[in-house]
C-alpha positions as CSV (number, residue, x, y, z in Angstrom):
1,X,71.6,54.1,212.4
2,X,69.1,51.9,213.8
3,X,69.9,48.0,213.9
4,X,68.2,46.4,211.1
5,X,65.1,44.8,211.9
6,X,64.5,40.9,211.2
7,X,63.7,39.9,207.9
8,X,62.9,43.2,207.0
9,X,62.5,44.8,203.4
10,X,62.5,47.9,202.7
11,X,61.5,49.2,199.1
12,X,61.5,52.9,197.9
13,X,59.0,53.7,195.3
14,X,58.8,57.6,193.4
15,X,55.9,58.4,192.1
16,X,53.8,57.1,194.6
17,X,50.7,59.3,194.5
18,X,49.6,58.4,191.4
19,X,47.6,55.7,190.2
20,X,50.4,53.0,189.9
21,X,52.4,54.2,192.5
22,X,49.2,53.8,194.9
23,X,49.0,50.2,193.1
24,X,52.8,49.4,194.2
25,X,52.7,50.7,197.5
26,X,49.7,48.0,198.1
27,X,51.2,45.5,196.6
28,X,54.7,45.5,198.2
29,X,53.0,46.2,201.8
30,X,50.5,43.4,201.2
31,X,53.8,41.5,201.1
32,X,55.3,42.5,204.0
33,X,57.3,45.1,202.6
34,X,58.5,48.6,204.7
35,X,57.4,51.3,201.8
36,X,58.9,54.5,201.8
37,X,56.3,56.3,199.9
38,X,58.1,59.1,198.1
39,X,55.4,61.2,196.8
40,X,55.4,65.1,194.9
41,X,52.0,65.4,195.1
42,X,49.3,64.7,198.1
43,X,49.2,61.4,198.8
44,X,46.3,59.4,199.4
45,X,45.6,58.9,203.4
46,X,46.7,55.1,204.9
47,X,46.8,53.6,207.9
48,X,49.3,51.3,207.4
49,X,51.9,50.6,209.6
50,X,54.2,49.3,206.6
51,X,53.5,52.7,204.3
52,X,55.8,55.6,205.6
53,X,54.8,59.0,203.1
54,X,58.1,61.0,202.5
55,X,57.5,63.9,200.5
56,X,60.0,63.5,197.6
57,X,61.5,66.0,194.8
58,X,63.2,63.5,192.5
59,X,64.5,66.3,190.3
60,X,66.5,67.3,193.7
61,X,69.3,65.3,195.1
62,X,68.9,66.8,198.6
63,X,65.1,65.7,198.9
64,X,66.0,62.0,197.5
65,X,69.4,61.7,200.2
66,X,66.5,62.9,202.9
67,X,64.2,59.8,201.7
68,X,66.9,57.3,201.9
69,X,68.3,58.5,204.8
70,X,64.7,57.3,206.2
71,X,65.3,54.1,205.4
72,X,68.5,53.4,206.8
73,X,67.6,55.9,210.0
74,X,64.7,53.1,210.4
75,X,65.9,49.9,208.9
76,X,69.2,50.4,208.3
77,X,69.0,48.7,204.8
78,X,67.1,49.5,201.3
79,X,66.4,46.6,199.3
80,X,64.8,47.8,196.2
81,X,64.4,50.9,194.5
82,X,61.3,51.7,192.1
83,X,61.5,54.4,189.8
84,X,57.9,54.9,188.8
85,X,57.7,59.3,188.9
86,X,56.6,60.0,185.8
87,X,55.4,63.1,183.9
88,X,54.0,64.2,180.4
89,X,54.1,67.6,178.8
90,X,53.1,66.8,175.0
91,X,53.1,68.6,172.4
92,X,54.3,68.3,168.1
93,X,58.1,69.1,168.0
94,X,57.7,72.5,166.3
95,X,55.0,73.3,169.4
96,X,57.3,72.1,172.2
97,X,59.0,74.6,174.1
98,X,62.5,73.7,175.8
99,X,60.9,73.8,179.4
100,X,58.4,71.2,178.1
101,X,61.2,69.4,177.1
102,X,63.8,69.7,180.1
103,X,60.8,69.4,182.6
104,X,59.8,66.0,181.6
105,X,63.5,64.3,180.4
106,X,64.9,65.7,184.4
107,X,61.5,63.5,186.4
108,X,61.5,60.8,183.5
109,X,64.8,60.2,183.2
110,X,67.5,62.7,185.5
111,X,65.1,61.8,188.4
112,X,65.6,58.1,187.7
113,X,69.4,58.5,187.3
114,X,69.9,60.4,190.5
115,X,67.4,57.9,192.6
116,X,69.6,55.1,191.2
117,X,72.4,57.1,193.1
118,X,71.6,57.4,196.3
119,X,70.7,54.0,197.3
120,X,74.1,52.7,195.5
121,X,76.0,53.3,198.9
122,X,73.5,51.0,201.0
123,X,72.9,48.3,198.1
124,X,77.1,48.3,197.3
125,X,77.4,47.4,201.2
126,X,74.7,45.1,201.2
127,X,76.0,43.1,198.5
128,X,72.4,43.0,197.7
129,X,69.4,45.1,195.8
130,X,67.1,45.8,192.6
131,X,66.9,48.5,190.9
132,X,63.7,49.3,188.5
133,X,62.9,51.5,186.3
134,X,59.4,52.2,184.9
135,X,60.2,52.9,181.5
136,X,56.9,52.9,178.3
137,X,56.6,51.4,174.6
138,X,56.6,54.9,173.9
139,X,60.9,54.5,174.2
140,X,60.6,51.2,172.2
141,X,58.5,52.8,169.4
142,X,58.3,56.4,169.6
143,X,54.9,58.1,169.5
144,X,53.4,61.4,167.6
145,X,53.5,64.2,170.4
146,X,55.8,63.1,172.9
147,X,59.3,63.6,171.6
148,X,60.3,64.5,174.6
149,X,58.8,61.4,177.1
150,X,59.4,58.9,174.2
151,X,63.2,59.9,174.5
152,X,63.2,59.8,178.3
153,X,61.6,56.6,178.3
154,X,64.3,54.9,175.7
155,X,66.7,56.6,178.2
156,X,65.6,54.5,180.8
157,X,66.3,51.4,178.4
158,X,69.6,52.6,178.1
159,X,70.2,53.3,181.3
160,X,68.7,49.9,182.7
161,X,71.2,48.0,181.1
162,X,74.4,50.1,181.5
163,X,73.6,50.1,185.3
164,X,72.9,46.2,185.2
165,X,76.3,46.0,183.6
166,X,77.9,48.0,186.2
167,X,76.0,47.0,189.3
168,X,76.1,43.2,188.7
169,X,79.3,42.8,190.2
170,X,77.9,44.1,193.8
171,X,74.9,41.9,193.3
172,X,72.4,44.5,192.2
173,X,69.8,43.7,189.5
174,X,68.6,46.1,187.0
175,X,66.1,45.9,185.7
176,X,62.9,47.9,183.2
177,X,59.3,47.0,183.1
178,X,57.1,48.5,180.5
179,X,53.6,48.9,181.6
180,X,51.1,49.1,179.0
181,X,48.2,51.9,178.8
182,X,46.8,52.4,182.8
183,X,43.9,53.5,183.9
184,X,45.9,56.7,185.8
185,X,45.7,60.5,186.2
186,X,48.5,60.0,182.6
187,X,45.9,58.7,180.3
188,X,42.9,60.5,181.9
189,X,42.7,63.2,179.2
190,X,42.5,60.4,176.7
191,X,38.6,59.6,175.6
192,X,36.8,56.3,174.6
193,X,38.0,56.1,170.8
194,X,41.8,56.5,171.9
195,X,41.5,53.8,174.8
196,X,39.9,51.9,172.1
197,X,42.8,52.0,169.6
198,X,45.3,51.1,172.0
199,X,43.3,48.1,172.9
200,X,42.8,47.0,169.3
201,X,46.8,47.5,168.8
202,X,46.9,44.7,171.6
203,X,47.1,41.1,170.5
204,X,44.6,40.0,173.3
205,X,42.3,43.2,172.2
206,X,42.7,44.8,175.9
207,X,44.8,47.1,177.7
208,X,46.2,45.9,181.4
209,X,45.6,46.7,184.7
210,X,47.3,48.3,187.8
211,X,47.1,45.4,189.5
212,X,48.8,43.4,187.4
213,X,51.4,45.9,186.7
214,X,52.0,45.8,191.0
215,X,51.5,42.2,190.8
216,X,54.4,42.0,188.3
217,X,56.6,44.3,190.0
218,X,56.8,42.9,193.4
219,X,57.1,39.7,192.5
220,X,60.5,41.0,190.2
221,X,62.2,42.4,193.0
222,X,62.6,39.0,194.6
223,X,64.2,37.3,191.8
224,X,68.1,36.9,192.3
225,X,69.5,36.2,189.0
226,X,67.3,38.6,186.3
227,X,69.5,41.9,185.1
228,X,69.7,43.9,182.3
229,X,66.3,42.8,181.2
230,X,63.2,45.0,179.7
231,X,59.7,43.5,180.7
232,X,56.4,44.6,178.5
233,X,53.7,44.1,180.2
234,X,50.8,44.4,177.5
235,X,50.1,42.2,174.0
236,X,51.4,45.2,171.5
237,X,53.9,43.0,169.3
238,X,57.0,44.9,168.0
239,X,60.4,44.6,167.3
240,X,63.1,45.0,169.9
């Protein structure tokens, strides 16, 4: 294992080909970060010396130990961990076949759980390390058509703060952001009048950005004493 190098962080990030993920990946290297890009589908080309692509299966245990094993190999450390891989197969209930379903909950939410695993080793001997999961209002409110990522997505609630209670004691934060309506490959197939009713169900009549998102993110990762907590990102107003 190569000797840690000074002041060094290291962040894992799933997901990262898509639009957010690129987003992250930008923001945490713009910060000095070491990114282990973990990516399922082609990744966009970079130059940076901070950005290292790992192709990344987050559905198979094998292909996530290979990804962490990269980081410590490297930098002998993994700071943070950001669960961003995210799919959608929807469909009504009584139109939703059981792949549909098992497809999505196993990247959405098993892919989140076993990520969460593999970096407990190095973050447990640390002492140190944050954990978070890119979860949706979809798991806070449910949505018509997407039984199956509305459930995933409240999983990851769940999930967020059994781990915080668990993890706190080793001094790793847990911790669940909820995005908001991007601009990503996700919401491509929506068209103007959709986009338009999810701004109007926004207080501030607008939907948020992947910049802000990144912005958000990065800058939670270096908080020490927030766990257990569930960040929305956009104006809808609902209760918890």
């Amino acid at each position: 294992m190569k000797s840690p190098e000074p002041d060094a962080r290291v962040v894992l990030i799933t997901g990262a080909a898509g639009g957010l993920g690129t987003g992250l990946i930008q923001e945490f290297a713009a910060h000095g970060w070491q990114v282990i890009a973990g990516y399922h589908q082609a990744l966009p080309s970079t130059t940076s010396s901070q950005v290292w692509p790992m192709p990344l299966d987050v559905t198979q245990s094998p292909s996530i130990d290979a990804a962490v094993r990269q980081a410590l190999e490297r930098w002998g450390r993994v700071d943070a961990l950001v669960n961003n891989a995210g799919i959608v197969a929807d469909a009504s209930l009584w139109q939703m076949d059981s792949d549909a379903w098992d497809r999505v909950l196993d990247v959405n939410l098993k892919g989140a759980f076993l990520c969460a695993q593999a970096v407990l080793p190095a973050m447990t001997a640390q002492r140190a390390g944050h954990i978070v999961h890119l979860s949706s209002f979809s798991g806070r409110m449910g949505a018509r058509g997407q039984a199956n990522y509305a459930a995933a997505k409240a999983g990851l609630l769940g999930l967020t703060q059994s781990l915080a209670r668990e993890l706190g004691g080793h001094n790793i934060r847990v911790n669940a952001v909820l995005p908001g309506v991007l601009p990503t490959r996700m919401t491509a197939g929506l068209n103007p009048g959709q986009l338009a009713a999810f701004a109007e169900a926004n207080a501030l009549g607008r939907l948020n950005s992947i910049a802000e998102v990144a912005r958000f993110v990065a800058f939670l990762v270096t908080l020490d004493n927030v766990s257990g907590q569930m960040f929305q990102l956009d104006s809808r107003i609902a209760r918890w």
